[in-house]
ROVOLO-799097 format. One line per 10 residues: number of its first residue (from 1); for each residue x, y, z of N, C-alpha, C. Coordinates in steps of 0.001 Angstrom, whole numbers, plus 524288, in hexadecimal, padded with zeros to 5 digits. Layout:
N
NUM = X/Y/Z/X/Y/Z/X/Y/Z; ...
END
This chain:
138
1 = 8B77D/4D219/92E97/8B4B8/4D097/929E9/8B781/4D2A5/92502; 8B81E/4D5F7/92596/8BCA1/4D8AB/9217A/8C084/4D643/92021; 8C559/4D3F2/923D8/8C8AC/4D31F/921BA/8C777/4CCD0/91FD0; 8C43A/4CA63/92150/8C2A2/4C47C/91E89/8C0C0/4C61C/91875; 8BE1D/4CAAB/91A12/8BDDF/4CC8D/9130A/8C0CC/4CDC7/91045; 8C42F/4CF47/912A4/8C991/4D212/90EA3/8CD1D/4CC23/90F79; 8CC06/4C8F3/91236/8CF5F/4C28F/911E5/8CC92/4BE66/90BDF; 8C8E7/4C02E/90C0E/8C3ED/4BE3A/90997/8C872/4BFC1/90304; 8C87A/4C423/90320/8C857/4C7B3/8FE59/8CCF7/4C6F4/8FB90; 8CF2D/4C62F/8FF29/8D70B/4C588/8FE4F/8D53A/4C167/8FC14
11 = 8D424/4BCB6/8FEC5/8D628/4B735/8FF63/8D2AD/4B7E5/8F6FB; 8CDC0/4B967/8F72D/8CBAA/4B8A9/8F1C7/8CDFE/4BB4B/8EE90; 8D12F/4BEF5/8EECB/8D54A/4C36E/8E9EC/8D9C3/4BF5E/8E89B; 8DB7F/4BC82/8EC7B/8E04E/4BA2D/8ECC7/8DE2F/4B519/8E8E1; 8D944/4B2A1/8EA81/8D7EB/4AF06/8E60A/8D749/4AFA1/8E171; 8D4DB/4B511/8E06A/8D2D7/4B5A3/8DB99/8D856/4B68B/8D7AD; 8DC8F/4B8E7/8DD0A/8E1E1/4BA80/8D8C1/8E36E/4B505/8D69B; 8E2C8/4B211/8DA70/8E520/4AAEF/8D865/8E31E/4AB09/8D44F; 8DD06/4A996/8D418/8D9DC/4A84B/8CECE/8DBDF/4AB78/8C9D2; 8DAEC/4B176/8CC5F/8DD5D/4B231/8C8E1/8E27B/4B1E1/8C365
21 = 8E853/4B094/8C7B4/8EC79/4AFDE/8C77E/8EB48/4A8EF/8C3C6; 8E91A/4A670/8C530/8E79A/4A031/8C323/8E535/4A092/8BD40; 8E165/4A62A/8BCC0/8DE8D/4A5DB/8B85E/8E3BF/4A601/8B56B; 8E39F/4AB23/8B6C1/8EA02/4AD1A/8B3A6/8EC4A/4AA35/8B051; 8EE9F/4A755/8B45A/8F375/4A1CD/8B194/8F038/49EFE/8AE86; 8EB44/49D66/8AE7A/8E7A6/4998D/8AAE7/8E750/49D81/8A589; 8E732/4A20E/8A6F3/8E553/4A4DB/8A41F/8EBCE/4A579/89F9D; 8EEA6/4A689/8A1A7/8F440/4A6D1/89FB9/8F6EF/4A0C1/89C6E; 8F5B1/49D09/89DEE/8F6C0/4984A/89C46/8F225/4971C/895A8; 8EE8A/4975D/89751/8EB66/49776/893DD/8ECE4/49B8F/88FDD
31 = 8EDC7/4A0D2/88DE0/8EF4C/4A49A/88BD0/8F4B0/4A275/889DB; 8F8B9/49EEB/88C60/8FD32/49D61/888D7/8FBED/498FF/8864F; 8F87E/495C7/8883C/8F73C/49057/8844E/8F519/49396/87EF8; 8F158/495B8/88038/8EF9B/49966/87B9F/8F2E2/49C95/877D2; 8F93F/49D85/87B91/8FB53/4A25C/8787F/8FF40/49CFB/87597; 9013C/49947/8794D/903BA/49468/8772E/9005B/49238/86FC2; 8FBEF/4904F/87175/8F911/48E33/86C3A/8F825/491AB/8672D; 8F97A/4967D/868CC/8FAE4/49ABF/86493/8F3E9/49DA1/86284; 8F1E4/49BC3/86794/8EAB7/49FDA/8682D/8EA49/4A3D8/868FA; 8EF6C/4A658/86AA8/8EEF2/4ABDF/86B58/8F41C/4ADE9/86D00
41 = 8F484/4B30D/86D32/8F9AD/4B465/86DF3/8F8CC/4B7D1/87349; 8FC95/4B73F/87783/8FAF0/4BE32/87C92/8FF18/4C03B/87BC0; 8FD50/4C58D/87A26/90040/4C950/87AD6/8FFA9/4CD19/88002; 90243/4CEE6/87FDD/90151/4D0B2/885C5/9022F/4D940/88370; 8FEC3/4DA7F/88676/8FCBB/4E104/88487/9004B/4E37B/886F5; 90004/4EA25/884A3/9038D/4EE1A/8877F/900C3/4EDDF/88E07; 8FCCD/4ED26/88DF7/8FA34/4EE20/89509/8FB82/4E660/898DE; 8FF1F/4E59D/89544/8FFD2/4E01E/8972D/8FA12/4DC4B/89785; 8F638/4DC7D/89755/8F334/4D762/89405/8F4B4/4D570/89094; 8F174/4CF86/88FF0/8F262/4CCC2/88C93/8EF0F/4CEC4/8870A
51 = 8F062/4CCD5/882D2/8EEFE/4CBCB/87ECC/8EDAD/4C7A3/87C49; 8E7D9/4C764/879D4/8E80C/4BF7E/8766B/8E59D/4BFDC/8725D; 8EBA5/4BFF2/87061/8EC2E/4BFEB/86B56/8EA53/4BCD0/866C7; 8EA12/4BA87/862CC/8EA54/4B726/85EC9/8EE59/4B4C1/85F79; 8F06F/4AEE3/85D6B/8F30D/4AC0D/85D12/8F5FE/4AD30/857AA; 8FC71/4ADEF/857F0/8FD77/4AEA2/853E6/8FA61/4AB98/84DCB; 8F8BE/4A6D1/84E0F/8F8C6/4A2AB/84944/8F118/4A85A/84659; 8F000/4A99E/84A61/8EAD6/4ACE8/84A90/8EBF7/4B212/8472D; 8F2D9/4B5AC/845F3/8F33B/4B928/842DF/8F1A8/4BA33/83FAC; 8EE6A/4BEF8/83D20/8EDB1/4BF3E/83824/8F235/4C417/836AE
61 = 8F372/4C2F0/830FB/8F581/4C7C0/82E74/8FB5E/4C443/82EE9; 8FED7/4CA32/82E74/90406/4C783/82E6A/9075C/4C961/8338C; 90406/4CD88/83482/905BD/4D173/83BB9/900A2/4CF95/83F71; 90379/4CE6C/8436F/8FFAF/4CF21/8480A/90403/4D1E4/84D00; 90064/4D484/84F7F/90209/4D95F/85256/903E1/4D50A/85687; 9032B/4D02A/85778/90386/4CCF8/85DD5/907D4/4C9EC/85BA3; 90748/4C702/85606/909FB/4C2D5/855F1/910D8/4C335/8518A; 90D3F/4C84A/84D23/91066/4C95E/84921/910DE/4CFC3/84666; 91215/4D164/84A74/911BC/4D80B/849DD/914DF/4D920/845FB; 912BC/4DCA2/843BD/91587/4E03B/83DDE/91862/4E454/8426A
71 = 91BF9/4E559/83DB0/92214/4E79F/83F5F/9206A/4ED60/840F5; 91DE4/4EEEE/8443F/91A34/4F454/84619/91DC4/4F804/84A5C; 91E7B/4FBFB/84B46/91FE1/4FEF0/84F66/91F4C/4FCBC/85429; 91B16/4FB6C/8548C/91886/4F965/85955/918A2/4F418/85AAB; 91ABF/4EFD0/858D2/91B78/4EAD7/85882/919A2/4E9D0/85CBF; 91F4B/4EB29/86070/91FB0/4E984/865CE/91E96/4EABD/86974; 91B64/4F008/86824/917E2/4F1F4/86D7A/914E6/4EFAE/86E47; 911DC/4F1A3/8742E/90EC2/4ED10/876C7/9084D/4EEE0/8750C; 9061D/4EA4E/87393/9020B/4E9A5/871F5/8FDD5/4EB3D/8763C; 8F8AC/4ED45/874B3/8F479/4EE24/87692/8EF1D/4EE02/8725D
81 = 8EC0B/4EB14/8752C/8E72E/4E855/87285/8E2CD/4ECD9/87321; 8E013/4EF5C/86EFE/8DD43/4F0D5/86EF6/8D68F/4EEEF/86F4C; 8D5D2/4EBAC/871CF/8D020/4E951/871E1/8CB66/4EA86/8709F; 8CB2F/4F014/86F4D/8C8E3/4F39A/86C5E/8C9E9/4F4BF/86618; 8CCCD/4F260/864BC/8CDB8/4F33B/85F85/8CE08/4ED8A/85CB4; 8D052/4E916/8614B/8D222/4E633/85DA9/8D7DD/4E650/85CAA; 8D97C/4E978/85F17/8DFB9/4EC68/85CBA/8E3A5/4EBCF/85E73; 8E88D/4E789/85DB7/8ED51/4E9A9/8618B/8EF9D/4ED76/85EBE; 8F094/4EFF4/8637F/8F417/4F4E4/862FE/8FB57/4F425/86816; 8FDF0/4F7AF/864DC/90266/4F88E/867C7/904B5/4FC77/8695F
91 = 9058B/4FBFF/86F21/90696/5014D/87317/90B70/5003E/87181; 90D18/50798/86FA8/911AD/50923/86F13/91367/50B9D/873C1; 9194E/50CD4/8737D/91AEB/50E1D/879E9/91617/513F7/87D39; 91550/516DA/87A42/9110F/51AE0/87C3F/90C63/5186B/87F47; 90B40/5144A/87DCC/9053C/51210/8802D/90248/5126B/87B4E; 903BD/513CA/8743D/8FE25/513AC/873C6/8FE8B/50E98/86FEB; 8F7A4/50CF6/87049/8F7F2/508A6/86CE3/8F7F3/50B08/86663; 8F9A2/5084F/8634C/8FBA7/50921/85EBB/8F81B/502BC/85B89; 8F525/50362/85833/8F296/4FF31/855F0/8F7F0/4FCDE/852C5; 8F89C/4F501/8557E/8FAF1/4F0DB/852CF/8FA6A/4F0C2/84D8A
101 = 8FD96/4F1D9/8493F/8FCCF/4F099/8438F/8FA7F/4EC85/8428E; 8FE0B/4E8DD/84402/8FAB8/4E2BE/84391/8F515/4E28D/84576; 8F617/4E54B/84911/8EF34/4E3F5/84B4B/8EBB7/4E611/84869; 8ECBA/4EA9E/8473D/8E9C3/4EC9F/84476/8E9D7/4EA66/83D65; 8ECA6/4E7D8/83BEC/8ED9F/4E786/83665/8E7DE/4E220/83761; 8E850/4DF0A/83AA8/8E70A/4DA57/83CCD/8E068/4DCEF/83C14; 8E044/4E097/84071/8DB72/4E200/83E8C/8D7B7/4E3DA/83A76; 8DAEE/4E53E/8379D/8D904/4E976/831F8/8D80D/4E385/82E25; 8DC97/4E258/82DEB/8DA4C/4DC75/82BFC/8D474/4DAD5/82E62; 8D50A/4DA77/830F9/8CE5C/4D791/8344B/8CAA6/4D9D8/8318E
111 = 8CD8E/4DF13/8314A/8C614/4E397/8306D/8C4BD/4E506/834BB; 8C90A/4E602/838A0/8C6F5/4E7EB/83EBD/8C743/4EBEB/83E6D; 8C8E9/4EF52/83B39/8CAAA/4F4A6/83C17/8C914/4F7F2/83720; 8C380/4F83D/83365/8C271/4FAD9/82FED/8C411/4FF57/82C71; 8C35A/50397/83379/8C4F0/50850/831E2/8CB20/509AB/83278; 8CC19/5051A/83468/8D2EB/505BB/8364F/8D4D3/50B26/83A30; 8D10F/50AA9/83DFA/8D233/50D24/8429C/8D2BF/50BA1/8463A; 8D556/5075E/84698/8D744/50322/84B33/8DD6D/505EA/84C25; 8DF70/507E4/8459D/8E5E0/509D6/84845/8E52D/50E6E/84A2D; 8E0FA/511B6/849DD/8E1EA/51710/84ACE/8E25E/5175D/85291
121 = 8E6EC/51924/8546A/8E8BF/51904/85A43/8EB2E/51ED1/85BEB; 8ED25/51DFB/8602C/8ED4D/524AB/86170/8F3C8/522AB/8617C; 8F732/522CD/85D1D/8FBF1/5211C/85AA8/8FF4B/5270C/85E08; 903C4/524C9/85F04/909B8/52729/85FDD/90C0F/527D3/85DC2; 90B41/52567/85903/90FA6/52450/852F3/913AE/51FD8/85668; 912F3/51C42/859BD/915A7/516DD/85AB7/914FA/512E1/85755; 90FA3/5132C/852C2/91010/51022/85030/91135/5103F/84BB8; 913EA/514F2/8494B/91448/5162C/8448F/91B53/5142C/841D8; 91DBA/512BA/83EF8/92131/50FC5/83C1F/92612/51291/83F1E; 92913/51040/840D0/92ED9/51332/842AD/93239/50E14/842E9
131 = 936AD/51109/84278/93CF1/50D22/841EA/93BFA/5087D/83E79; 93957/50B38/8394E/93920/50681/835E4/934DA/502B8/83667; 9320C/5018F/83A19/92CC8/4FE0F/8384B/9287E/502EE/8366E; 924B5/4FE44/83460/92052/502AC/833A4/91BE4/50114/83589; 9174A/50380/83597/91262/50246/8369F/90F2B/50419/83346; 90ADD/50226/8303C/90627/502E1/82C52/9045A/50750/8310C; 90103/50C28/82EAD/8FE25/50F3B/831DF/8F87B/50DFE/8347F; 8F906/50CE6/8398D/8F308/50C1A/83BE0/8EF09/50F14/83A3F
END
């Protein structure tokens, strides 16, 4: 009786991986028509998830941290979404997140950020002006 159960169990893990594997690709096709028509942008995070973004034509300002980053220390480090704030931020080589200028400039504009304690982070000095660029102070 057992092992018809454990035949049982396989045979349904092995389906669900299909379905799974099927959503996937529906799921992946759909996400480039979307990233194609210019509805959104994926970026993909420091923990490797996706990101969904705004569509460039959707920018406000003259920087956006996804599409049109200001000339920052941190340009090209890899992004991480704060979902709690609202905030991208960028992991410098240490691991820590460091609040996106753009993102944050993006926000202060909005009025998301009153007291402007969205930049305050537990900083390394990775984001502070070296070899000639600079950065406004978080």
């Amino acid at each position: 009786m057992i092992a018809v159960l454990n035949a049982v169990f396989v045979v349904m893990i092995v389906g669900m991986n299909r379905w799974a594997r099927v959503m996937q690709q529906g799921f992946d096709r759909m996400d480039e028509a979307m990233e194609a028509r210019g509805d959104m942008t994926i970026v993909e995070l420091a923990n490797g998830r996706k990101f969904y973004a705004h569509g460039k034509a959707q920018c406000s300002g003259d920087n956006c941290c996804i599409h049109n980053p200001s000339d920052h220390v941190l340009k090209d480090a890899p992004y991480w979404w704060r979902g709690d704030l609202g905030l991208m931020e960028r992991l410098c080589e240490h691991g820590i997140g460091h609040p996106d200028p753009d993102s944050l400039a993006h926000i202060r504009r909005e009025g998301g950020d009153p007291e402007e304690g969205f930049g305050i982070h537990a900083c390394d000095g990775c984001c502070r002006a070296t070899a000639g660029r600079t950065t406004e102070a978080l």
